[in-house]
C-alpha positions in Angstrom: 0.0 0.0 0.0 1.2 3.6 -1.1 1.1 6.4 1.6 1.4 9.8 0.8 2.5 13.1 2.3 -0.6 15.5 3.6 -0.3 18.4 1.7 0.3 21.3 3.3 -1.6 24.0 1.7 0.7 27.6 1.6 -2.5 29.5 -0.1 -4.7 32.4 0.9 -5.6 30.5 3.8 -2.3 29.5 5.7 -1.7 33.0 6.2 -2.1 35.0 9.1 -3.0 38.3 8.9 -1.8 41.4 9.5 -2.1 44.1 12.0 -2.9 47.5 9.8 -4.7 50.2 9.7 -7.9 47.9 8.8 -7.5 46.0 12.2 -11.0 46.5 13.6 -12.6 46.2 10.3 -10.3 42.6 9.5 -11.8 41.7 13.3 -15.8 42.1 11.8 -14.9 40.7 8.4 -13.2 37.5 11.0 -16.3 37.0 13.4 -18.4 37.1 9.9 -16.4 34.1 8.9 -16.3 32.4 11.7 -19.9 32.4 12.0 -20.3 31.4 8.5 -21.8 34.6 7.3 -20.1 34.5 4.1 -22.1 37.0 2.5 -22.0 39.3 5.0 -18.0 38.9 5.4 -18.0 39.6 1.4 -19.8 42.6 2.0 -17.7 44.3 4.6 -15.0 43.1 2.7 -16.0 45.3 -0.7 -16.3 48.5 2.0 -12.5 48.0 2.6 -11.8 47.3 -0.6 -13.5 50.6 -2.3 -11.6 52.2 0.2 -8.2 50.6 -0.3 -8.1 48.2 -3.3 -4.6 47.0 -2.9 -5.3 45.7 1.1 -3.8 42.3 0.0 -4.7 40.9 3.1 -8.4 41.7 2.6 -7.8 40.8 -1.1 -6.5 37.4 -0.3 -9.5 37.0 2.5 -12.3 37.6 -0.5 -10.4 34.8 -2.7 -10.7 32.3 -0.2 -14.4 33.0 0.7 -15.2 33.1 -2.7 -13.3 29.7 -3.3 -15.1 28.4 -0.4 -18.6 29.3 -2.4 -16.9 27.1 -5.4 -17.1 30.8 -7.1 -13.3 31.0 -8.3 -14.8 32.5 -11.9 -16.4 35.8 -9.7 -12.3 35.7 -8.1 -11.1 35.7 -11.0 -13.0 38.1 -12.4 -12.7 40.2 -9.4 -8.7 40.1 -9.8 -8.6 40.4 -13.5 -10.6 44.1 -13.5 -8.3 45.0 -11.0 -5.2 44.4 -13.3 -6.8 46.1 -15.5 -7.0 49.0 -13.6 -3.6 48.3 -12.2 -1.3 46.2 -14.4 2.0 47.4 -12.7 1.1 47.0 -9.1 2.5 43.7 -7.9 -0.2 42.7 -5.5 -2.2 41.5 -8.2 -0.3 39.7 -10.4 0.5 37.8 -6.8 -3.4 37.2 -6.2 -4.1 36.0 -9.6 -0.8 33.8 -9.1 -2.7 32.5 -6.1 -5.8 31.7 -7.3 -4.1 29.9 -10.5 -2.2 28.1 -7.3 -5.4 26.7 -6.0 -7.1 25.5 -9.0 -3.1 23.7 -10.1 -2.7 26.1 -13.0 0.9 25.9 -11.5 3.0 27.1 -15.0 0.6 30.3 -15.3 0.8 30.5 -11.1 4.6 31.2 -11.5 4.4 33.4 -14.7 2.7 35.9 -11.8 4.7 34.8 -9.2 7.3 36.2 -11.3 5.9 39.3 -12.5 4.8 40.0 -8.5 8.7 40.0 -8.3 9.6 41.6 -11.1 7.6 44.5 -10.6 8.6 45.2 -7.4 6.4 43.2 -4.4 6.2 45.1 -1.1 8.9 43.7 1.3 6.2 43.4 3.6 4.8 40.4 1.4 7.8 39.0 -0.7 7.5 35.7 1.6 4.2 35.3 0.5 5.2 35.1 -2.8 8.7 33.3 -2.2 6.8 30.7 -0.2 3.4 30.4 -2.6 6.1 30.1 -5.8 7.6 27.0 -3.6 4.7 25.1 -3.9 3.8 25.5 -7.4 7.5 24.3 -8.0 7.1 21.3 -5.8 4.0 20.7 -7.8 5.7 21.0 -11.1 8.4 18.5 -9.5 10.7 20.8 -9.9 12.2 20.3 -6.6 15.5 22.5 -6.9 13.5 25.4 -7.5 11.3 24.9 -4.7 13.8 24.3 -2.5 15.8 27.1 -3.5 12.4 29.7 -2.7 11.6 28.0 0.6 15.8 29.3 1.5 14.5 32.2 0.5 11.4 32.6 2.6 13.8 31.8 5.6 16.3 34.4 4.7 13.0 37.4 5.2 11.7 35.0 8.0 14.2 32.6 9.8 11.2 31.4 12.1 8.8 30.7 9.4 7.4 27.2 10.2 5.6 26.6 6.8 8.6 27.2 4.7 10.7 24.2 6.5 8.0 21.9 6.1 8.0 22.9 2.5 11.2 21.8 2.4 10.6 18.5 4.3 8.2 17.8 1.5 10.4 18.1 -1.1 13.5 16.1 0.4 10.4 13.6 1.1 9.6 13.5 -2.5 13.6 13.3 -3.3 13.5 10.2 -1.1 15.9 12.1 1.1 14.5 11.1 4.1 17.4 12.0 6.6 16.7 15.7 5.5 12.6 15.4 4.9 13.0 14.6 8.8 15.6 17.4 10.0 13.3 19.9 8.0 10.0 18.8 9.5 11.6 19.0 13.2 12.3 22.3 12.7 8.7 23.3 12.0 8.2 21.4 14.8 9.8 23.5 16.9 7.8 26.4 15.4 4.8 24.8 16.0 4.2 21.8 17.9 0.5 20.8 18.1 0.8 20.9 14.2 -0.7 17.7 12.9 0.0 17.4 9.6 3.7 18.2 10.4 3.8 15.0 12.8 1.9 12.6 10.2 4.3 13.8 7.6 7.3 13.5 9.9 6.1 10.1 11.0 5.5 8.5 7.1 9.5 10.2 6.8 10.5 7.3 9.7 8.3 5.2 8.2 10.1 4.9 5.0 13.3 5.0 7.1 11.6 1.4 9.1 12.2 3.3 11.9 8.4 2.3 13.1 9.2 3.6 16.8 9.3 7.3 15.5 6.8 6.6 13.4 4.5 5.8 15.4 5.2 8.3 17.7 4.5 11.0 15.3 1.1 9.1 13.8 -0.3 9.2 17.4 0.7 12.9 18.0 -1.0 13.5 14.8 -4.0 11.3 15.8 -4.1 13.2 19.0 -4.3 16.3 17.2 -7.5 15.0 15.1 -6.1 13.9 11.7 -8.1 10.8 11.3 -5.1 9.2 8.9 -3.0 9.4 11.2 -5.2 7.3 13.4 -5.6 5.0 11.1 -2.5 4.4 10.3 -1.7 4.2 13.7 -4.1 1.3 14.2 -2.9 -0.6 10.8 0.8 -0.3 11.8 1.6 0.6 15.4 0.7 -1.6 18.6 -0.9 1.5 20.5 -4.6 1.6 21.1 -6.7 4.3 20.3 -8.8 6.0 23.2 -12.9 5.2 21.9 
């Protein structure tokens, strides 16, 4: 039997967001979303946005709600009248990038990533895109490029969790296992009660037949709610799990 990695998503939604000038209007548009007002969140969302159009943090939060509506055409849409407007700001060509990310248009998700870059992305938000372009490489299988903007996602943000597991998963992929492992302790470190960073870790010691780790990591992951992880616990690991 073939087990895979969980993929780590490093889209619109992985990201934190950032304290601005829009902080008590990003805390409505939140409690909106977590109530599952969607269309209400979308509609405080388009206040900021007539105000300030190149908010990319309220930008990226209308993407994902709209993605979560399985209404990526209205994104799109929504992103391509702005580059119309816009065509040299950065911040667009970075949230069509994204959306081409999330429905695996990966060569036309790093044309943008490029041309984010090229025209001159805030400093602010280069790791988004550093760390966004990383995936779409590891996607493409091309592993040296991925590897090579995780590095540089580190270099803006030494502490930045989701860019070492990046990298796990591409030494995992590599069949680099020593260095999938090293990688995914790190993010470890960053964040500990991260469950898709223990199963990955764990199916890295599993390929190693180092089933002790392993199964260490599968029922930290299991712990944490990832229901592979407990199964995989129960199909390879003498540990019981609490009913």
């Amino acid at each position: 039997m073939i087990y895979r990695l969980l993929i780590f998503l490093l889209v619109v939604c992985s990201f934190p967001l950032m304290a601005g000038a829009q902080d008590a209007s990003l805390e409505q548009i939140q409690k909106k979303i977590d109530g599952q007002d969607y269309n209400g969140a979308l509609a405080l969302i388009d206040e900021v946005l007539l105000k300030d159009p190149a908010n990319i943090e309220v930008q990226e939060m209308k993407i994902n709600l709209l993605v979560k509506q399985e209404r990526e055409k209205d994104a799109m849409k929504d992103i391509e009248r702005f580059l119309f407007q816009y065509p040299a700001d950065p911040e667009y060509h970075y949230l069509r990038a994204v959306l081409n990310l999330q429905k695996q248009r990966y060569a036309k998700a790093i044309e943008d990533f490029d041309n984010a870059i090229g025209l001159g992305m805030p400093d602010k938000y280069k790791y988004k895109v550093y760390l966004n372009r990383g995936m779409a490489h590891f996607f493409n299988q091309d592993y040296e490029l991925a590897l090579g903007d995780f590095d540089e996602v580190i270099g803006l943000q030494p502490k930045n969790a989701t860019a070492y597991h990046g990298k796990g998963m591409v030494y995992y992929e590599m069949n680099e296992y020593e260095n999938a492992i090293q990688q995914f302790k790190v993010a470890l470190g960053m964040e500990p009660d991260n469950a898709i960073t223990h199963f990955n870790l764990a199916m890295a010691y599993f390929r190693m037949d180092d089933t002790s780790n392993a199964c260490f990591h599968f029922n930290k992951s299991c712990d944490l709610g990832h229901r592979n992880a407990c199964r995989l616990l129960l199909m390879n690991c003498d540990i019981k799990i609490p009913q």
